[in-house]
C-alpha positions as CSV (number, residue, x, y, z in Angstrom):
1,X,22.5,86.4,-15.1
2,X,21.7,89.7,-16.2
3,X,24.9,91.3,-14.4
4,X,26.5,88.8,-16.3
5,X,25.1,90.3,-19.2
6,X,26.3,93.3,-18.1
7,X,29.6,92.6,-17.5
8,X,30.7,90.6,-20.6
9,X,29.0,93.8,-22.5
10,X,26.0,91.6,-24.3
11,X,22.7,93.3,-24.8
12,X,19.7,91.7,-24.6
13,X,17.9,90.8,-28.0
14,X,14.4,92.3,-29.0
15,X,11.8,90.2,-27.4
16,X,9.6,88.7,-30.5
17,X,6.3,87.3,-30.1
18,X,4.5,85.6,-32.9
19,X,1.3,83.7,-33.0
20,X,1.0,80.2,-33.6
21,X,-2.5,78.6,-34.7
22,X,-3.9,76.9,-31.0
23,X,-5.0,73.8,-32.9
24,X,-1.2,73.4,-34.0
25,X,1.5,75.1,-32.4
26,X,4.3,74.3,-35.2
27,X,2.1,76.7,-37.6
28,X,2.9,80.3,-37.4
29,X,-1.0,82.3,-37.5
30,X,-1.5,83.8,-41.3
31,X,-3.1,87.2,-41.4
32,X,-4.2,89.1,-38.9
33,X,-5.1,88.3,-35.1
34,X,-9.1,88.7,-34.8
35,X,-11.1,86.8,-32.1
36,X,-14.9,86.6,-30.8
37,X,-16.0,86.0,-27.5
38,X,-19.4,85.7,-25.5
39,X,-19.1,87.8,-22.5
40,X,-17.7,85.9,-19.3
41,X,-15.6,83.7,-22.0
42,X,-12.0,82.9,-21.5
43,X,-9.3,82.7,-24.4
44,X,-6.1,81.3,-24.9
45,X,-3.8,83.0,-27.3
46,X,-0.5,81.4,-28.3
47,X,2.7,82.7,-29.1
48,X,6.5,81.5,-30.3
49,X,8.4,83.9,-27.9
50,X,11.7,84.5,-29.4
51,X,13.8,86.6,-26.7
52,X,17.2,86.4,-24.8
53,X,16.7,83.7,-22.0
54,X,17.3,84.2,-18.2
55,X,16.1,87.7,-18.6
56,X,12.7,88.5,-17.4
57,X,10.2,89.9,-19.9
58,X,7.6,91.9,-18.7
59,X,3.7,91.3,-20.9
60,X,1.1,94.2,-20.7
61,X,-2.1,94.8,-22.0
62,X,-3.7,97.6,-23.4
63,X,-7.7,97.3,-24.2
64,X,-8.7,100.4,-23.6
65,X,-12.4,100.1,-23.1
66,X,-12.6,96.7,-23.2
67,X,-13.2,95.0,-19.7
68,X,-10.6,92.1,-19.9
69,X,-7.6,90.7,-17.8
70,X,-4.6,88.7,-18.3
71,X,-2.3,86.2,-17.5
72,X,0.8,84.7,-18.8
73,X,1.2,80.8,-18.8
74,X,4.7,79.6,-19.9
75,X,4.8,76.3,-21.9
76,X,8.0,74.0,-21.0
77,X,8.9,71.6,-24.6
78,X,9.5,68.0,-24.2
79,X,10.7,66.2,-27.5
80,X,8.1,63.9,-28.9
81,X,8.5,60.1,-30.1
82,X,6.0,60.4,-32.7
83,X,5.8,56.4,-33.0
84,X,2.7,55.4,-31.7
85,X,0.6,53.2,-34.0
86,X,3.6,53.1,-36.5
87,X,4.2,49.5,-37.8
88,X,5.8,47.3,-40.8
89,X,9.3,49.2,-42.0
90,X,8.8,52.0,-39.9
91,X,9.0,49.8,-36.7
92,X,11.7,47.3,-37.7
93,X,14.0,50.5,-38.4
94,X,13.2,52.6,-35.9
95,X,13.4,55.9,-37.6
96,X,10.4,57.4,-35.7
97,X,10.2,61.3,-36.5
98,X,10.7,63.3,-32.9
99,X,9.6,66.8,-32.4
100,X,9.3,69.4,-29.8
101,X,6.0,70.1,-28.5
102,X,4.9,72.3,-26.0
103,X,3.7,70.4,-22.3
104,X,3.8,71.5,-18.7
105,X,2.1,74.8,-18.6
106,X,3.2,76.7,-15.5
107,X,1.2,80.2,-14.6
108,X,3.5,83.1,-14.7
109,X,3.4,85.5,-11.4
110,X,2.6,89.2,-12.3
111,X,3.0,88.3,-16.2
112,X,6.3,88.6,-15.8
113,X,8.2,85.5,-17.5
114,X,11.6,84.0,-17.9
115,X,12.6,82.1,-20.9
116,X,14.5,78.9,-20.3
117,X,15.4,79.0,-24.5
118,X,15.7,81.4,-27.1
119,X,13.1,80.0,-28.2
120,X,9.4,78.8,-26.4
121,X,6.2,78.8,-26.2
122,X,4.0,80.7,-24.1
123,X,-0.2,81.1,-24.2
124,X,-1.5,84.1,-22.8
125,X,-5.2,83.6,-21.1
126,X,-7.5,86.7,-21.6
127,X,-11.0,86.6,-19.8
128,X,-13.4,88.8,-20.6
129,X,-15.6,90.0,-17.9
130,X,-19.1,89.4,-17.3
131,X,-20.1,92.6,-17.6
132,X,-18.2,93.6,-21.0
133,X,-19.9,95.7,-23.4
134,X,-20.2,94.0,-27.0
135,X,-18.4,95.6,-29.3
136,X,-15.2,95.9,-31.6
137,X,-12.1,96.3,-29.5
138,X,-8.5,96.9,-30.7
139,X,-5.9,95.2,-28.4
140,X,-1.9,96.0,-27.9
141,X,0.2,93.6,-26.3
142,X,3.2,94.7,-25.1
143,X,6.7,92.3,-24.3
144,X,9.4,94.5,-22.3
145,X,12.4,92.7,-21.8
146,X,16.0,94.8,-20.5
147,X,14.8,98.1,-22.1
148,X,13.6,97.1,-25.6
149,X,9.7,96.7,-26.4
150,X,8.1,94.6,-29.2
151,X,4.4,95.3,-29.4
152,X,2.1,93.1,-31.9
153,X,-1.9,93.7,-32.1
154,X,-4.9,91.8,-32.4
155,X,-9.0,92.5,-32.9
156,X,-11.4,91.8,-30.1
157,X,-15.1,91.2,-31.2
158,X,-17.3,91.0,-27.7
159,X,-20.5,89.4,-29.0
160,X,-23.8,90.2,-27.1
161,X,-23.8,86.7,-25.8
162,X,-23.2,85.9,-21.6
163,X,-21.9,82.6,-20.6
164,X,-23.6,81.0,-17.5
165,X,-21.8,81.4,-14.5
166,X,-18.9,79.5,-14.5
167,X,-18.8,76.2,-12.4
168,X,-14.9,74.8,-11.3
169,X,-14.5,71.3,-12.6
170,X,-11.5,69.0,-12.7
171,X,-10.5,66.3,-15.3
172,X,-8.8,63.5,-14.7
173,X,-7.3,61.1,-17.5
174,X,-8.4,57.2,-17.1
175,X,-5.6,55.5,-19.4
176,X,-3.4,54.3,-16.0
177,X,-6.0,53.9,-13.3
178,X,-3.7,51.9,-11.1
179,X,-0.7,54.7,-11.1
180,X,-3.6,56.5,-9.8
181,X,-4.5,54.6,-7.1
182,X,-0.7,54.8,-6.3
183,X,0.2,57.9,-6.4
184,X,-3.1,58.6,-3.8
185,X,-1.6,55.5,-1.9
186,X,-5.3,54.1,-2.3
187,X,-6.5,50.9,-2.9
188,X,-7.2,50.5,-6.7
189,X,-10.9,49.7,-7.5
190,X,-12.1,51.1,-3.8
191,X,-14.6,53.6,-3.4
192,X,-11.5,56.3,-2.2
193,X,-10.2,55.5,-5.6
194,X,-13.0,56.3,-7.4
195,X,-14.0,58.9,-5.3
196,X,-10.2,60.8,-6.6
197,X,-11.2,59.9,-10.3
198,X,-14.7,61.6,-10.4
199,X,-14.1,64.3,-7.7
200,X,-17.9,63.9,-7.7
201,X,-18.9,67.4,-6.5
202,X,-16.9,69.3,-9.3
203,X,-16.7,67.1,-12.2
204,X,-18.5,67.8,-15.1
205,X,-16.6,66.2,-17.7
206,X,-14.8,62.5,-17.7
207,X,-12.6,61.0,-20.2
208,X,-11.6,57.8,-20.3
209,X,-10.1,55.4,-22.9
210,X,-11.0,51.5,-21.9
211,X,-8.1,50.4,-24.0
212,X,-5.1,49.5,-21.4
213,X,-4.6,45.9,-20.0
214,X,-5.0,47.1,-16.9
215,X,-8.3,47.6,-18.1
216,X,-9.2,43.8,-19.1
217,X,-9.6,42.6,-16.3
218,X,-12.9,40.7,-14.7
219,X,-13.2,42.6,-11.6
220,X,-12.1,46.3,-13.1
221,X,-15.3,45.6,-15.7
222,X,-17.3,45.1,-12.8
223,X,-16.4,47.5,-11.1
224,X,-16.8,50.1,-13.4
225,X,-20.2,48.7,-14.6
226,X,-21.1,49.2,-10.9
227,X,-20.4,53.2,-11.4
228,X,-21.8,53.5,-14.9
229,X,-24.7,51.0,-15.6
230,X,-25.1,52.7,-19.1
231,X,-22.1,50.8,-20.2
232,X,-24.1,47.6,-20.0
């Protein structure tokens, strides 16, 4: 792609990279781009990437003093039915808004990513280390894509607070227990199966939403009041 670039005498456009509020991606950040973390804390920091697809783009960091790292995690859109829990008129006509919102987040090799759209999101993950000294630091970002540079800035506030050492967990969701158990190939409701869905060793966190039909069922209650006796 890029010799055909070349060849038809196109130039790449100037990478742009502008933050979007984590809580909603759809909302461009207002002001400027300050953050505080305890030392040992990872953050994920958003962005709108608006560059010429199929060319890589190349994302550095400069922190100076501050002991951080990155990596680049590229967000691929799916288009939204926005219709869940919608009734009355809404239902009967069938004019459910849709939206693009970002899902599958792939991790980017050497921060160097390639834009399927003009347009996408993409979340950088900074870590800060351990060891970090608390202080103010100011951080450049850096997006190099076919010659041209577009640099944006934020604040980094390391607080004098050390996380505990960080323990690997994995979460599963509960909502469709059964296309669990099949995509394993295990028996649903066996020990195997439940022995996927806790991952006992590493799970610290479980979420799970007893509100599907394949839910309601005699033996999946007891079942899962064999596992978790709390739930009466």
């Amino acid at each position: 792609m890029i010799f055909l670039f070349a060849a038809l005498g196109l130039r790449a456009q100037t990478p742009v990279a502008k933050w979007v509020e984590l809580q909603d991606f759809s909302r461009l950040m207002q002001g400027n781009a300050a953050f505080k973390a305890w030392k040992g804390e990872s953050l994920l920091w958003p962005f709108l990437m608006e560059a010429t697809p199929e060319i890589p783009i190349k994302v550095t960091l400069e922190s100076g003093k501050a002991r951080i790292s990155l990596k680049t995690i590229k967000l691929n859109p799916i288009e939204a039915d926005l219709s869940a829990g919608f009734c009355g008129e809404a239902k009967s006509i069938g004019n459910f808004e849709k939206v693009s919102v970002p899902d599958l987040a792939i991790f980017q090799k050497d921060n160097s990513l390639i834009l399927d759209y003009s347009e996408q999101w993409i979340m950088l993950l900074v870590e800060v280390d351990a060891k970090a000294k608390p202080g103010l630091y100011p951080i450049k970002l850096h997006f190099d894509q076919a010659g041209k540079r577009y640099t944006t800035q934020a604040n980094l506030t390391i607080l004098n607070l050390a996380l505990e050492k960080r323990i690997g967990f994995q979460i599963d969701f509960w909502q469709y227990p059964n296309s669990l158990a099949e995509f394993h190939q295990l028996k649903p409701w066996s020990p195997p199966h439940f022995e996927d869905v806790l991952n006992e060793e590493e799970t610290k966190v479980s979420v799970d939403e007893i509100l599907q039909e394949n839910w309601d069922t005699a033996k999946s209650q007891f079942e899962i009041r064999s596992f978790f006796p709390e739930l009466g």
